[in-house]
C-alpha positions as CSV (number, residue, x, y, z in Angstrom):
1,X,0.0,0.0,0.0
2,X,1.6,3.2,-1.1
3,X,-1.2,6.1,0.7
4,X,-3.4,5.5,3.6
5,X,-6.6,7.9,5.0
6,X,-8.0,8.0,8.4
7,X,-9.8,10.7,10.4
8,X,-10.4,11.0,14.1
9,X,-12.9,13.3,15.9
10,X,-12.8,16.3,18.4
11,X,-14.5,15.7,21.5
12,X,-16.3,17.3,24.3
13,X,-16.6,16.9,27.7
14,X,-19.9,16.4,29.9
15,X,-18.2,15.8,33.4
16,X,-14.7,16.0,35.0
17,X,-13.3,18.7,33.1
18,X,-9.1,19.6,34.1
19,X,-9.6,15.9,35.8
20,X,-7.4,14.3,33.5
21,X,-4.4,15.8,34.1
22,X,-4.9,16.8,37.7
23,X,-1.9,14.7,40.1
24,X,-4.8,12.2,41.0
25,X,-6.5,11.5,37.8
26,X,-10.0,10.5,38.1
27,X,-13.6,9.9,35.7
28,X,-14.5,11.8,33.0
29,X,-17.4,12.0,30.2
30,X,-16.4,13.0,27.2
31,X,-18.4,12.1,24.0
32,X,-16.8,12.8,20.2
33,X,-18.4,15.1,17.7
34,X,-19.2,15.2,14.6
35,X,-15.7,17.2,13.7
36,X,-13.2,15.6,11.8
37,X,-9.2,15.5,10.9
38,X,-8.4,13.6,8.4
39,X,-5.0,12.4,7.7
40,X,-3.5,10.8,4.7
41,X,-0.4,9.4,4.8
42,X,1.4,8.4,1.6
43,X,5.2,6.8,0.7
44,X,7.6,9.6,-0.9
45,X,11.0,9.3,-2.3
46,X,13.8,10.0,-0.1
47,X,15.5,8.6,3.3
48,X,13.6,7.5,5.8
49,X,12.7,9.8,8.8
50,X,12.1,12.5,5.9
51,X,8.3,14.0,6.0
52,X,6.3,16.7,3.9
53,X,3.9,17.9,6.2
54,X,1.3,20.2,5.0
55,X,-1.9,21.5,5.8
56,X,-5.0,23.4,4.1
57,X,-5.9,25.1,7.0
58,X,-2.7,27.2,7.4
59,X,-1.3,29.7,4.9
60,X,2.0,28.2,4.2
61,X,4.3,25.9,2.2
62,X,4.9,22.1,2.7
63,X,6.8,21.4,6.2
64,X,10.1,19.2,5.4
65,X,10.9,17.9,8.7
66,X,13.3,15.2,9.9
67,X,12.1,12.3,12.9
68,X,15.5,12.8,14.6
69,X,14.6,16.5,14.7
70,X,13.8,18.6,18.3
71,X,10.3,20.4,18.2
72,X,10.7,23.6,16.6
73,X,6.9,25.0,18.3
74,X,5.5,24.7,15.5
75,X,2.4,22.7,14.6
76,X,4.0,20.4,12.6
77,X,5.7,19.2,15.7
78,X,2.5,17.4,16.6
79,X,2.7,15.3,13.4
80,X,6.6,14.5,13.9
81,X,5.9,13.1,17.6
82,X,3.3,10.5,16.3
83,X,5.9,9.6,13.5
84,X,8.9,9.2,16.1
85,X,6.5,7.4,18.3
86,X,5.2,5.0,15.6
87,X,8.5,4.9,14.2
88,X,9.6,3.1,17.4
89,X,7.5,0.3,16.8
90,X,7.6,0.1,13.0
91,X,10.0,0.5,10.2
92,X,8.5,4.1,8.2
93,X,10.1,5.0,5.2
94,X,10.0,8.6,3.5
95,X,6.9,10.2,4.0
96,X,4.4,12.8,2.9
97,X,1.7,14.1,5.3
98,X,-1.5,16.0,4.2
99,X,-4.0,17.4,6.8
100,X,-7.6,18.4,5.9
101,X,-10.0,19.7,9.2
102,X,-13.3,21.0,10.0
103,X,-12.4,20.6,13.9
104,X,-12.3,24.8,15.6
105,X,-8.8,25.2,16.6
106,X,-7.9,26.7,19.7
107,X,-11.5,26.4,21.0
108,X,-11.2,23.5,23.3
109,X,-12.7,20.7,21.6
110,X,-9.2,18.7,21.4
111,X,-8.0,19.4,17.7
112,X,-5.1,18.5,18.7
113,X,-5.9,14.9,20.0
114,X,-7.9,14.8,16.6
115,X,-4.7,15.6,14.8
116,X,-2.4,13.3,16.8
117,X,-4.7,10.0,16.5
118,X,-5.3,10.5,12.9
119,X,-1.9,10.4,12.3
120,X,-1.1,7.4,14.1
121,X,-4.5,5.4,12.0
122,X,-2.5,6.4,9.0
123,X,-0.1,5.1,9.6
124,X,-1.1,2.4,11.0
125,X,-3.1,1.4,7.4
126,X,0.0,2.4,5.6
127,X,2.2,0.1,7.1
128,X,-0.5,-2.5,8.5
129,X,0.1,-2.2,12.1
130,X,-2.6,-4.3,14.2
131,X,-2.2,-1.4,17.1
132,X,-5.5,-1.6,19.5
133,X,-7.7,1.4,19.4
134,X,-6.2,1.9,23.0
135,X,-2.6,1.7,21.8
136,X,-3.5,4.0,18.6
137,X,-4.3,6.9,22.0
138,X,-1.4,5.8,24.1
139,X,0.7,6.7,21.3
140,X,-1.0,10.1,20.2
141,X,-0.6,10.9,23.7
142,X,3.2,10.1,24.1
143,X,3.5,12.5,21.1
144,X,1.8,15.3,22.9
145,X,3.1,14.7,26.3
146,X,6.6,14.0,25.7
147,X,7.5,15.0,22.6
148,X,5.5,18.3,22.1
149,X,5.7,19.0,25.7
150,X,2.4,19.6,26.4
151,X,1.8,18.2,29.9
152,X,-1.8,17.0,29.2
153,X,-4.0,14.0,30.4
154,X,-5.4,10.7,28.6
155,X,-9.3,11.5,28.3
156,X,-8.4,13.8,24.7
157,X,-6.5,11.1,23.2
158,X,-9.0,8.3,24.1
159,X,-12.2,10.2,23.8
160,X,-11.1,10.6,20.0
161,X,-9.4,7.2,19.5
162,X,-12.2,5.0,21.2
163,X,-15.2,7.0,21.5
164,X,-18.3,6.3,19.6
165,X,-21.1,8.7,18.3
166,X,-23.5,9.1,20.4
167,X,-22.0,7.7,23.7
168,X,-20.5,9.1,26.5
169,X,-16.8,7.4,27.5
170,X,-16.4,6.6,30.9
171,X,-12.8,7.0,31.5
172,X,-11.1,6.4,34.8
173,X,-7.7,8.3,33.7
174,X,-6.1,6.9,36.3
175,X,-6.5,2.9,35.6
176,X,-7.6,3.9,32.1
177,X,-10.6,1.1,32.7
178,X,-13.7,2.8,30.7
179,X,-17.4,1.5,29.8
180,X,-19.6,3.6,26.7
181,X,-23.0,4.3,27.8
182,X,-26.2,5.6,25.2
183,X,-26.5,9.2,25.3
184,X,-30.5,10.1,25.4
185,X,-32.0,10.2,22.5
186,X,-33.8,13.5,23.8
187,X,-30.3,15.6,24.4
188,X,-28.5,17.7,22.6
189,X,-24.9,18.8,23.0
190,X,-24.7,22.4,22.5
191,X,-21.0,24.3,21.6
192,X,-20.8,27.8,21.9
193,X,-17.9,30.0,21.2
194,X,-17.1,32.3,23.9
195,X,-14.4,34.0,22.3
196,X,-11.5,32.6,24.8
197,X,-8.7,30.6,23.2
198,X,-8.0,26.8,24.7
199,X,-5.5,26.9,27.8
200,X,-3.7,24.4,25.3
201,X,-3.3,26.7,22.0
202,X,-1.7,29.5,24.2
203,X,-0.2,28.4,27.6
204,X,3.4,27.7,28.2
205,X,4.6,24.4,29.9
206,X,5.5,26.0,33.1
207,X,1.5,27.7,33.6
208,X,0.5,24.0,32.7
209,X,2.8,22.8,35.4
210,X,1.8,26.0,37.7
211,X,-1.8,24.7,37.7
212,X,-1.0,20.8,38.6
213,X,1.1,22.1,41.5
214,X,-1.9,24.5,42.7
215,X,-4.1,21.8,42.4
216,X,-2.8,19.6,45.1
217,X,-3.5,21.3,48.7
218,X,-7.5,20.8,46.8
219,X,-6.9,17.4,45.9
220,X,-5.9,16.3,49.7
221,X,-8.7,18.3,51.2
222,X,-11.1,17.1,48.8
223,X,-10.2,13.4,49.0
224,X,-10.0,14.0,53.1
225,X,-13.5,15.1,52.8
226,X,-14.7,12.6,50.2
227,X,-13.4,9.9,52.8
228,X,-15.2,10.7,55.5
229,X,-18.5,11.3,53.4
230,X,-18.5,8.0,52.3
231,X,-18.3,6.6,55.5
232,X,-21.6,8.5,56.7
233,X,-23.5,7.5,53.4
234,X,-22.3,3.9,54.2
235,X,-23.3,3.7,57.8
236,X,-26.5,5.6,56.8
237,X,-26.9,3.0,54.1
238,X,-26.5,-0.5,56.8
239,X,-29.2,1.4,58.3
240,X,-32.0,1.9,56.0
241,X,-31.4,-1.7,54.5
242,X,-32.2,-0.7,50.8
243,X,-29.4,-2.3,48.6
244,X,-30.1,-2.0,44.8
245,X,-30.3,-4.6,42.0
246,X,-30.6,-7.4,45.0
247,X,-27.0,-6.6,46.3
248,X,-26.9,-7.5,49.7
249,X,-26.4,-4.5,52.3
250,X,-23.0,-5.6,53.7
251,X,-21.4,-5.8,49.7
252,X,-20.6,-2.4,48.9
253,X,-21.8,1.1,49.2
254,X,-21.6,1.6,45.9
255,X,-24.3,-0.6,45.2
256,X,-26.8,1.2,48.3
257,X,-29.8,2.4,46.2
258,X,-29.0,5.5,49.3
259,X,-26.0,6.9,46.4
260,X,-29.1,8.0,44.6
261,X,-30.0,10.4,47.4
């Protein structure tokens, strides 16, 4: 196979927004929309590690970059970290790399997990990889994490690799264990632009690492409260003897029909 095209979607997220990157980790809901990048990524003359990266949705001549190159900040530098990532597992010769997006940039619906995952699905059809869905995230993350420095969580990268249309993902971004439920066939996921750019588009790596640090003295009191919560809700729910599903009382308190209360 000489040229390969995949896309991946944006995503937003319902519930546990900044969770995924916080020191603890912890659920989120994100669902993908109906935004795409798509990615096709073809053999080209030349030595391996050689790539012509080039875009539609940017004003500017074809990228030549090289895999054993530093990031230059520049948005091409996205595209190079899936390629040294992938090319860690597979052999890639020369390559040319062209980008086509309806996904906002900068307006915090992940275009750059979009970006990152396509990438590695082209590749993986171009070179017939048998990468998991999970791995195919693992690696767009490693690009943006380590090699584009952007010190981000999981829930982008798998909300766009694994997601499905109309579902919410469940993602515990600590164990990385998820389930997809239905979204209602009733709701509708509104996006509106309020004018602010994304953190990520803008922010330096120290203000990313500025907000982990301030997040901790929360986290502890937080999870110091959420203990000792749980342990009321539990001895109220041994006393009012109303397990769900049949559970009995003594099994868990997350199966107490009280953690509807």
């Amino acid at each position: 196979m000489n040229a390969f095209t995949a896309k991946a979607p944006a995503r937003a997220n319902i519930i546990g927004e900044h969770t995924d990157y916080a020191p603890n980790g912890g659920h989120v809901l994100p669902t993908p929309l109906p935004f795409y990048t798509t990615v096709t990524a073809a053999k080209a003359t030349g030595a391996p590690g050689r790539v012509t990266i080039s875009s539609e949705d940017f004003d500017e001549p074809p990228c030549e970059r090289m895999l054993t190159e530093s990031r230059r900040g520049h948005w091409s530098d996205y595209v190079v970290g899936c390629l040294r990532v992938a090319s860690n597992k597979v052999d890639l010769p020369a390559l040319t790399v062209t980008i086509e997006s309806d996904v906002p940039i900068g307006c915090g619906i992940s275009s750059s997990a979009a970006l990152c995952v396509a990438v590695v699905r082209a590749v993986k059809g171009l070179v017939g990889a048998n990468w998991s869905d999970e791995q195919v995230a693992l690696m767009a993350y490693e690009a943006e994490h380590d090699f584009v420095g952007v010190p981000c969580g999981k829930m982008d990268q798998f909300a766009s690799s694994i997601g499905r249309p109309g579902q919410a993902l469940l993602l515990d971004t600590k164990t990385l264990a998820y389930r997809h439920y239905p979204l209602p066939d009733d709701v509708a996921i509104m996006l509106v632009e309020s004018g602010t750019i994304s953190p990520k588009a803008t922010v330096t790596q120290n203000a990313w690492s500025g907000w982990r640090n301030a997040s901790r003295p929360a986290i502890a009191l937080v999870s110091e409260r959420c203990a000792s919560s749980a342990t009321a809700i539990w001895d109220a729910c041994r006393r009012c003897g109303r397990p769900s599903r049949g559970a009995p009382v003594t099994s868990s308190p997350r199966t107490c029909a009280c953690l509807s209360l």
